[in-house]
VOBA-1610 file (N, C-alpha, C; in pm, whole numbers, padded with zeros to 5 digits, always signed):
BEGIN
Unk-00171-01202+01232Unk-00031-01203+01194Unk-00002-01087+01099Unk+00069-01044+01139Unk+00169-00937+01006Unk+00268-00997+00955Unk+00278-00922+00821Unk+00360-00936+00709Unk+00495-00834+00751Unk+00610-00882+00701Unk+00684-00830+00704Unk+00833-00865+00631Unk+00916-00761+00552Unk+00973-00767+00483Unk+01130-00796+00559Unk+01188-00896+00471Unk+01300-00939+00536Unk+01442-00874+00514Unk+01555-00815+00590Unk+01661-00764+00472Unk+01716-00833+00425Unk+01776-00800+00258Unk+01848-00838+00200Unk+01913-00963+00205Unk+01927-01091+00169Unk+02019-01200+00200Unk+01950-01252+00304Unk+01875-01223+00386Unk+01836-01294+00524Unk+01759-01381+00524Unk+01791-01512+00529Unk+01701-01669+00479Unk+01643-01711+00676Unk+01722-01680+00757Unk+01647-01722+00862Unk+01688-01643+00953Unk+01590-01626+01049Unk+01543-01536+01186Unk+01488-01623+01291Unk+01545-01605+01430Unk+01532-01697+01583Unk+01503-01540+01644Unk+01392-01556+01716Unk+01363-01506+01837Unk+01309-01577+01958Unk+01368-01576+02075Unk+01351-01625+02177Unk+01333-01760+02183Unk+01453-01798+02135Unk+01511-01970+02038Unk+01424-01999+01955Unk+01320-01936+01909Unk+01194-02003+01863Unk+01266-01950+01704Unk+01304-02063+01583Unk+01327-02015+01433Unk+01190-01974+01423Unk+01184-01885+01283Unk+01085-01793+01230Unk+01107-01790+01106Unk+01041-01905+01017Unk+01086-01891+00866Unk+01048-01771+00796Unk+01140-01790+00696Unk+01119-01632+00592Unk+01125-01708+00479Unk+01005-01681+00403Unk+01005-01758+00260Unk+00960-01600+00183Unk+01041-01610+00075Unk+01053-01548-00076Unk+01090-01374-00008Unk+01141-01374+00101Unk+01205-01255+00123Unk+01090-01203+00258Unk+01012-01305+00306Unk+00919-01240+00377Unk+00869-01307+00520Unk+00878-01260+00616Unk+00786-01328+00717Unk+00672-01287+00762Unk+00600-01374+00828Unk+00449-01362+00907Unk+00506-01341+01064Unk+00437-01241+01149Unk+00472-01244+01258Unk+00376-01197+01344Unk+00361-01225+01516Unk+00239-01136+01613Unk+00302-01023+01602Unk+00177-00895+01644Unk+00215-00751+01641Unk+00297-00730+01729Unk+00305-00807+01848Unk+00420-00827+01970Unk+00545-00815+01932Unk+00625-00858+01812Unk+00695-00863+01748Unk+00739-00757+01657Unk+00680-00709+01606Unk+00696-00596+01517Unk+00808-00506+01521Unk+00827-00440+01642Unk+00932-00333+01688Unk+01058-00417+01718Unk+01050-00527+01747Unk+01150-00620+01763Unk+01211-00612+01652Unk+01149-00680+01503Unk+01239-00708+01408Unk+01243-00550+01330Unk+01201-00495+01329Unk+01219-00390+01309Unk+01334-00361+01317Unk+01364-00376+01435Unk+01519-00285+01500Unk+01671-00402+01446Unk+01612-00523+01362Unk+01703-00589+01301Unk+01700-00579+01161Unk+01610-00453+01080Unk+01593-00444+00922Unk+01503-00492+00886Unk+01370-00520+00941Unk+01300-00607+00907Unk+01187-00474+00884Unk+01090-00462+00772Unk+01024-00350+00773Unk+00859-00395+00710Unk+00784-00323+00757Unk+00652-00384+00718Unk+00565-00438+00581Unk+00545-00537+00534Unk+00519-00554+00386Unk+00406-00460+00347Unk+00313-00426+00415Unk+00175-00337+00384Unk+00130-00308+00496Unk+00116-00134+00506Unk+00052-00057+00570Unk-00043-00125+00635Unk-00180-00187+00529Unk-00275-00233+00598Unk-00280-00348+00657Unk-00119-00430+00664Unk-00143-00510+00735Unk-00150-00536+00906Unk-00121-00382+00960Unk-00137-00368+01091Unk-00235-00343+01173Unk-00330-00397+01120Unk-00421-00458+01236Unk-00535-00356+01317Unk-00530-00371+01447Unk-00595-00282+01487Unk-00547-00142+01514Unk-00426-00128+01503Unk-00367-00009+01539Unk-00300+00058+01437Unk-00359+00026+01315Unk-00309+00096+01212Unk-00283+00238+01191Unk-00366+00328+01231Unk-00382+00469+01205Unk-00288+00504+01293Unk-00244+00474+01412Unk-00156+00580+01499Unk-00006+00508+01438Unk+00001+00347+01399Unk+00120+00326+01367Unk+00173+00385+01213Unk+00085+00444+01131Unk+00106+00483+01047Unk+00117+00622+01068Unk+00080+00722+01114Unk+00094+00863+01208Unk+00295+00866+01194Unk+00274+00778+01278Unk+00438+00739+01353Unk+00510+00731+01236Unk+00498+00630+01168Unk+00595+00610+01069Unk+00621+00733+00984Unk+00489+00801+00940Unk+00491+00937+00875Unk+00570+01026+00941Unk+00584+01026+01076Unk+00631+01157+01154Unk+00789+01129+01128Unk+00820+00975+01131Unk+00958+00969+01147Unk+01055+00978+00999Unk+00949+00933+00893Unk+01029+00942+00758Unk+01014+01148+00748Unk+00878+01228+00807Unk+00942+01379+00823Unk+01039+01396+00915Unk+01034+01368+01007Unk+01137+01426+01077Unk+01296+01379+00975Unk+01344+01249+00951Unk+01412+01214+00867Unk+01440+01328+00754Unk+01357+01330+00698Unk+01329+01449+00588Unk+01431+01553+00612Unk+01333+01637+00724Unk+01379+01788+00748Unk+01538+01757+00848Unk+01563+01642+00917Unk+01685+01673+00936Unk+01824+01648+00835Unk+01780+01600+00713Unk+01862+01629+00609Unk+01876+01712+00491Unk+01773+01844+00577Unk+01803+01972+00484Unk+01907+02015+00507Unk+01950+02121+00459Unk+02057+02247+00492Unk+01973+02311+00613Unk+02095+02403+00677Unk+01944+02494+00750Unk+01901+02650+00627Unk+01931+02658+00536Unk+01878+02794+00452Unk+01741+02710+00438Unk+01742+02545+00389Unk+01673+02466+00301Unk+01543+02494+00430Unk+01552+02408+00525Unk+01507+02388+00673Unk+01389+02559+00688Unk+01493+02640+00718Unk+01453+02781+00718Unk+01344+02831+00637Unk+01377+02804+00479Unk+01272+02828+00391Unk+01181+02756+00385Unk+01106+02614+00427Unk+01029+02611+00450Unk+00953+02601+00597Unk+00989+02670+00663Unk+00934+02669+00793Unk+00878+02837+00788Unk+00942+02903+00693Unk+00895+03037+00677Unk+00769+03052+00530Unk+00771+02945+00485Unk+00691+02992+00384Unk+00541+03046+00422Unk+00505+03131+00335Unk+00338+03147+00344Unk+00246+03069+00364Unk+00160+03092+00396Unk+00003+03008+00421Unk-00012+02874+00336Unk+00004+02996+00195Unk-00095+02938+00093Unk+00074+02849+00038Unk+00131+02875+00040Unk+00253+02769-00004Unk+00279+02645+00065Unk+00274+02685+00157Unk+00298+02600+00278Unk+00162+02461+00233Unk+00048+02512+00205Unk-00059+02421+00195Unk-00037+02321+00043Unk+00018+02432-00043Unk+00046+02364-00124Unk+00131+02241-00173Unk+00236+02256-00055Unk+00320+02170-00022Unk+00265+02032+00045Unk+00187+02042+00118Unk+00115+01960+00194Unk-00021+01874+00106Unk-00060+01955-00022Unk-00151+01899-00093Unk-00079+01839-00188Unk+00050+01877-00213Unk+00116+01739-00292Unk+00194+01626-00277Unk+00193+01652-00083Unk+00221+01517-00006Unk+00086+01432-00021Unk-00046+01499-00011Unk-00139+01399+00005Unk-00219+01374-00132Unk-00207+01422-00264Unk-00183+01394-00396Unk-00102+01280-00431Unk+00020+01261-00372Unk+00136+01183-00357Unk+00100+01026-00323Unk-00004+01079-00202Unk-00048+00933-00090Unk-00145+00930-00192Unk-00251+00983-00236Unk-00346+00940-00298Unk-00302+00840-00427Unk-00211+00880-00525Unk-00156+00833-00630Unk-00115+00669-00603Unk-00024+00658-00456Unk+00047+00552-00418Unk-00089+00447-00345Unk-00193+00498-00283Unk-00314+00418-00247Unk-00322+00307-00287Unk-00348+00159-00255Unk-00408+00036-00338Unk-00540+00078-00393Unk-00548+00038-00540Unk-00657+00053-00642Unk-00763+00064-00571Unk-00871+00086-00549Unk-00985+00077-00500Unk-00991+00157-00367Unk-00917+00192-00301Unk-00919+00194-00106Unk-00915+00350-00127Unk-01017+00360-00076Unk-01028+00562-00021Unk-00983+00615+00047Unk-00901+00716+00050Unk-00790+00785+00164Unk-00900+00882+00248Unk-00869+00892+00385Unk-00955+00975+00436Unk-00907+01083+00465Unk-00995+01249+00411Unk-00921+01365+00462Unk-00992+01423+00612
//
Protein backbone atom coordinates (compact mmCIF):
# COMPACT_ATOMS: atom_id res chain seq x y z
CA UNK A 1 0.00 0.00 0.00
CA UNK A 2 1.02 3.65 -0.52
CA UNK A 3 0.68 6.61 1.38
CA UNK A 4 -0.78 9.41 0.09
CA UNK A 5 -1.61 12.93 0.83
CA UNK A 6 -5.12 14.17 0.72
CA UNK A 7 -6.19 17.87 -0.59
CA UNK A 8 -7.08 20.31 1.57
CA UNK A 9 -10.65 19.87 3.33
CA UNK A 10 -11.08 16.39 1.75
CA UNK A 11 -12.53 13.97 4.59
CA UNK A 12 -13.73 11.27 2.03
CA UNK A 13 -12.80 9.64 -1.36
CA UNK A 14 -15.06 6.69 -3.50
CA UNK A 15 -13.45 5.00 -6.24
CA UNK A 16 -15.24 2.54 -8.17
CA UNK A 17 -18.18 2.84 -5.40
CA UNK A 18 -15.71 1.39 -3.16
CA UNK A 19 -15.33 4.59 -0.02
CA UNK A 20 -11.58 5.00 0.78
CA UNK A 21 -11.08 6.51 4.20
CA UNK A 22 -8.71 9.41 4.74
CA UNK A 23 -7.73 9.82 8.32
CA UNK A 24 -5.60 12.93 9.61
CA UNK A 25 -5.29 14.28 6.01
CA UNK A 26 -4.06 10.95 4.55
CA UNK A 27 -4.84 7.78 2.69
CA UNK A 28 -3.39 4.22 2.15
CA UNK A 29 -3.86 3.02 -1.34
CA UNK A 30 -2.69 -0.04 -4.24
CA UNK A 31 -0.05 1.40 -6.67
CA UNK A 32 -2.99 0.73 -9.24
CA UNK A 33 -4.38 3.70 -7.88
CA UNK A 34 -1.87 6.18 -7.65
CA UNK A 35 -2.24 8.13 -11.04
CA UNK A 36 -5.87 7.95 -10.40
CA UNK A 37 -5.94 10.10 -7.31
CA UNK A 38 -3.36 11.95 -8.36
CA UNK A 39 -5.28 13.51 -11.11
CA UNK A 40 -7.93 14.49 -8.17
CA UNK A 41 -5.02 16.42 -5.82
CA UNK A 42 -4.08 13.68 -4.12
CA UNK A 43 -0.09 13.64 -3.99
CA UNK A 44 2.38 11.15 -2.56
CA UNK A 45 3.18 11.22 1.31
CA UNK A 46 6.96 9.79 0.80
CA UNK A 47 9.07 9.21 -2.03
CA UNK A 48 10.00 5.94 -0.52
CA UNK A 49 6.83 4.87 -0.24
CA UNK A 50 6.61 3.63 -3.87
CA UNK A 51 7.47 0.43 -3.86
CA UNK A 52 9.03 -1.34 -6.47
CA UNK A 53 9.15 1.24 -8.98
CA UNK A 54 10.48 3.89 -7.16
CA UNK A 55 13.49 5.13 -9.14
CA UNK A 56 11.78 5.64 -12.58
CA UNK A 57 8.64 7.14 -10.65
CA UNK A 58 10.80 9.49 -9.05
CA UNK A 59 12.90 10.28 -12.50
CA UNK A 60 9.30 11.35 -13.65
CA UNK A 61 8.28 13.41 -11.01
CA UNK A 62 11.77 15.21 -11.19
CA UNK A 63 11.42 15.71 -14.96
CA UNK A 64 7.98 17.19 -14.50
CA UNK A 65 8.55 19.67 -11.47
CA UNK A 66 11.85 20.71 -14.35
CA UNK A 67 10.05 20.93 -17.03
CA UNK A 68 7.45 23.04 -14.73
CA UNK A 69 10.45 25.03 -13.76
CA UNK A 70 11.88 26.07 -17.10
CA UNK A 71 8.45 26.70 -18.56
CA UNK A 72 8.00 29.51 -16.12
CA UNK A 73 11.08 31.33 -17.03
CA UNK A 74 11.18 34.35 -19.26
CA UNK A 75 12.78 33.29 -22.48
CA UNK A 76 16.16 35.81 -21.77
CA UNK A 77 15.84 33.67 -18.23
CA UNK A 78 15.25 30.13 -20.32
CA UNK A 79 18.11 31.31 -22.86
CA UNK A 80 20.66 32.01 -20.19
CA UNK A 81 20.67 28.98 -18.86
CA UNK A 82 20.61 26.72 -21.67
CA UNK A 83 23.71 28.76 -22.84
CA UNK A 84 25.70 28.69 -19.85
CA UNK A 85 29.24 27.12 -19.69
CA UNK A 86 30.33 23.70 -18.75
CA UNK A 87 31.56 24.46 -15.58
CA UNK A 88 28.40 26.67 -14.57
CA UNK A 89 26.07 24.69 -15.88
CA UNK A 90 27.55 21.79 -13.41
CA UNK A 91 27.47 23.99 -10.81
CA UNK A 92 24.00 24.49 -11.06
CA UNK A 93 23.29 20.92 -11.07
CA UNK A 94 25.58 20.30 -7.90
CA UNK A 95 23.35 22.54 -5.98
CA UNK A 96 20.26 20.71 -7.14
CA UNK A 97 21.86 17.57 -5.76
CA UNK A 98 23.38 19.40 -2.51
CA UNK A 99 19.71 20.48 -2.26
CA UNK A 100 18.44 16.59 -2.48
CA UNK A 101 21.15 15.64 -0.25
CA UNK A 102 20.20 18.29 2.56
CA UNK A 103 16.29 17.29 2.11
CA UNK A 104 17.28 13.20 2.34
CA UNK A 105 15.66 11.28 5.50
CA UNK A 106 18.41 11.23 8.30
CA UNK A 107 20.33 8.26 7.76
CA UNK A 108 19.42 7.13 3.86
CA UNK A 109 22.34 7.60 1.27
CA UNK A 110 21.65 9.30 -1.99
CA UNK A 111 23.16 7.54 -4.88
CA UNK A 112 25.46 9.42 -7.45
Amino acid sequence: MISMKAPPGLTGFSHGGIALAITRGRIEVSPELVEELRAHGFALSSPAALGQNARSELLRRFAEDARSFAEALGDDELRGLTTLAPEKRERVFNAIRALARESSPAGEKSKD
